[in-house]
Backbone as a printed PyTorch tensor [residue, N CA C, xyz], in Angstrom:
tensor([[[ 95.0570, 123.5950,  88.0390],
         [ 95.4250, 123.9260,  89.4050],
         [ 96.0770, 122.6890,  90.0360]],

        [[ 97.4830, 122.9700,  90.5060],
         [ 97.9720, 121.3590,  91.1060],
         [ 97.4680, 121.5400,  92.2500]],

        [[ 97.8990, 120.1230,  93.1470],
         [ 97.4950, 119.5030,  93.7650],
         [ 98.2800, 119.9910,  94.7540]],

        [[ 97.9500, 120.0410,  96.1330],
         [ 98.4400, 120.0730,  97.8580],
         [ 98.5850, 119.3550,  98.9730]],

        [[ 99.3640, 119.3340,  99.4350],
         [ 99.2010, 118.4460, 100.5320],
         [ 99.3610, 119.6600, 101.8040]],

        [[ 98.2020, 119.4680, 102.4940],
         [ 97.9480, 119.9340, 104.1370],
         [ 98.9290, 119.7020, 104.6160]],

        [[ 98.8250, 120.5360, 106.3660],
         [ 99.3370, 119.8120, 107.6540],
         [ 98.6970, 118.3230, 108.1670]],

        [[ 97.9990, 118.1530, 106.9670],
         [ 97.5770, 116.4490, 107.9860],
         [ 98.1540, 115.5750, 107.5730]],

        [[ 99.3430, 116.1180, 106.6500],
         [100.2090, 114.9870, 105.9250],
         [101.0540, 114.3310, 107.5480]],

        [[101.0420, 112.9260, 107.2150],
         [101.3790, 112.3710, 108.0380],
         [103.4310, 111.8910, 107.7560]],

        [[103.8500, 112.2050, 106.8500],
         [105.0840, 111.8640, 105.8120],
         [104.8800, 110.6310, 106.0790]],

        [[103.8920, 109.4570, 105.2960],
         [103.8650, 107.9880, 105.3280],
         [104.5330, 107.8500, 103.6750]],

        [[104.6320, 108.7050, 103.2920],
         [105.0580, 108.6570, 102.1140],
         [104.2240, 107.9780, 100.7900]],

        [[102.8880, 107.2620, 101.1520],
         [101.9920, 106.6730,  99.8220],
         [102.0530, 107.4230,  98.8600]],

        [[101.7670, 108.4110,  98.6540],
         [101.7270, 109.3560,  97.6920],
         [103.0760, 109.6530,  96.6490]],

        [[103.9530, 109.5060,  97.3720],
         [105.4160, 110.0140,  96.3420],
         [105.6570, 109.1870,  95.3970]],

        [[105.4120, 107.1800,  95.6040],
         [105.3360, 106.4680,  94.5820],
         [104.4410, 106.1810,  93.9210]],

        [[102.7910, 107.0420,  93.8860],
         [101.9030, 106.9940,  92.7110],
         [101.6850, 108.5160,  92.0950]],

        [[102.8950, 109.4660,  92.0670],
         [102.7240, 110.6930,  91.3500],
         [103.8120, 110.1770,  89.9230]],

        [[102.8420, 110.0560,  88.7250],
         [103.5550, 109.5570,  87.6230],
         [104.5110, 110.8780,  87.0740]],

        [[104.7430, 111.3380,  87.5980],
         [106.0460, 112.6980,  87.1040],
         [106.5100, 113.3320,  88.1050]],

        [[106.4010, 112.4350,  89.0260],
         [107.5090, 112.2630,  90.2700],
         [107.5580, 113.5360,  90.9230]],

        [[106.2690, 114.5660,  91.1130],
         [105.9510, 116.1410,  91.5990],
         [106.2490, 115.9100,  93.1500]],

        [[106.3560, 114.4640,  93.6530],
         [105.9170, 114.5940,  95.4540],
         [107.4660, 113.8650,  95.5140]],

        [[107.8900, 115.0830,  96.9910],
         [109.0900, 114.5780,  97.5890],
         [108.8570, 115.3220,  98.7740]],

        [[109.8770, 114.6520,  99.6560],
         [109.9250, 114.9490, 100.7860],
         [110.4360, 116.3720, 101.3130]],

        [[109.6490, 117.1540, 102.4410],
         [109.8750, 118.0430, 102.4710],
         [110.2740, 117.7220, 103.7920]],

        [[111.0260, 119.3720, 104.6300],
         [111.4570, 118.9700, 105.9300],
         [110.4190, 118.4320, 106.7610]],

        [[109.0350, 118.7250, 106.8920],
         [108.1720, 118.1510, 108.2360],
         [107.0010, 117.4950, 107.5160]],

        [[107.0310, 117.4230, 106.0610],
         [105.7600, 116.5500, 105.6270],
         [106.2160, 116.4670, 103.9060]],

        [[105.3410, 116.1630, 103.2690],
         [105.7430, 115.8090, 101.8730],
         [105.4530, 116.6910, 100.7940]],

        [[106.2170, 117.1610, 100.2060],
         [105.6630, 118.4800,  99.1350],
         [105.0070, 118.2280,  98.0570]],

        [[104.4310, 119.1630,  96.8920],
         [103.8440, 118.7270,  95.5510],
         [104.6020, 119.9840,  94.7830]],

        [[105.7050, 120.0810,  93.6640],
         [105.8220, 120.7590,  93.0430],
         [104.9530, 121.2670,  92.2500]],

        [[104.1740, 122.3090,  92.0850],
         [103.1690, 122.6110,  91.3650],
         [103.4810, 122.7730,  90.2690]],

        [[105.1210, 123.2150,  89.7920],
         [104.7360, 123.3980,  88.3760],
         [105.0940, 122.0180,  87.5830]],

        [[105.4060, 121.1080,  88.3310],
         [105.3770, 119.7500,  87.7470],
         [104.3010, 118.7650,  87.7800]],

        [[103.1940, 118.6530,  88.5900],
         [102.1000, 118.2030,  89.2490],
         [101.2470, 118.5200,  87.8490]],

        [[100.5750, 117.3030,  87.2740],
         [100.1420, 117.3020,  86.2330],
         [ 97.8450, 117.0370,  86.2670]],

        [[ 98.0830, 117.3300,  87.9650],
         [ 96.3710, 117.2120,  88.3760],
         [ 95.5640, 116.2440,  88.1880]],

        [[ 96.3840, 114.8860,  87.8420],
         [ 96.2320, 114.0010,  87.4950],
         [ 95.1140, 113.0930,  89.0150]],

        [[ 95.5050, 113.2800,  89.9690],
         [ 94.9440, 112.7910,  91.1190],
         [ 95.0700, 111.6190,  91.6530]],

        [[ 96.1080, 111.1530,  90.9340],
         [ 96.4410, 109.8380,  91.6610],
         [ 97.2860, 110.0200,  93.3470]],

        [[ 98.0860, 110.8420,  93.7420],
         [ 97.8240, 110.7770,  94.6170],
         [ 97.1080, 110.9480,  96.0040]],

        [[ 95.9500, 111.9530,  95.6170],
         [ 95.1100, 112.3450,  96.7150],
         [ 94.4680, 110.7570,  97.0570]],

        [[ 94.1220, 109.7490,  95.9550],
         [ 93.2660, 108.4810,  96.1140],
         [ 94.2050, 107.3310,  97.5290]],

        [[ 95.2190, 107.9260,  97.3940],
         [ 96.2540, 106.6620,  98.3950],
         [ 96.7130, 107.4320,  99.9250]],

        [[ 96.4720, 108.6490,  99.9350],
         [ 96.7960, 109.5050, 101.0370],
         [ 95.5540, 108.6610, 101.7320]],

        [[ 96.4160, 108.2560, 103.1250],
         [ 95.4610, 107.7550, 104.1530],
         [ 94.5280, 109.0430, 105.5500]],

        [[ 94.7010, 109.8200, 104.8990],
         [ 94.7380, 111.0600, 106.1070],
         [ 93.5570, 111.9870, 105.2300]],

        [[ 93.6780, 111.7740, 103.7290],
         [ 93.0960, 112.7730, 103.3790],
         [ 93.6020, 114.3480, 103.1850]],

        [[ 94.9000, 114.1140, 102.9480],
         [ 95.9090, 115.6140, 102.9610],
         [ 95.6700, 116.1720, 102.0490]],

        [[ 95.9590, 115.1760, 100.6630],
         [ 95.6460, 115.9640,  99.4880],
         [ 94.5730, 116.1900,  98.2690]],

        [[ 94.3100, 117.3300,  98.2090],
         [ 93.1680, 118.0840,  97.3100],
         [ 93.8120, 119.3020,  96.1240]],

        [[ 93.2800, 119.5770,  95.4710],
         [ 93.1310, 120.5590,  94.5320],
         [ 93.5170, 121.8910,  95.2730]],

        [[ 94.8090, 122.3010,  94.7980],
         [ 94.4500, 123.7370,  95.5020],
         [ 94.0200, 124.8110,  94.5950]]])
């Protein structure tokens, strides 16, 4: 199951440079996770300062 980012994404962007297969980019009002590239790995939920992203 990949990974999500909420509305509490703040677009600080931490997250887009520790997803090692590059799943997180910017979306129009916050930052996306391609799911079928998102490998559930969890490195970026650990650097999100907000707590946006989890398991969906």
């Amino acid at each position: 199951m990949a990974y999500v980012i909420s509305d509490s994404c703040v677009s600080c962007g931490a997250c887009e440079g520790e997803c090692p297969v590059g799943a997180i980019s910017a979306g129009d009002s916050q930052y996306e996770i391609d799911a079928a590239s998102c490998i559930d790995c969890g490195a970026c939920a650990g650097t999100c300062p907000t707590g946006a992203i989890a398991q969906g």
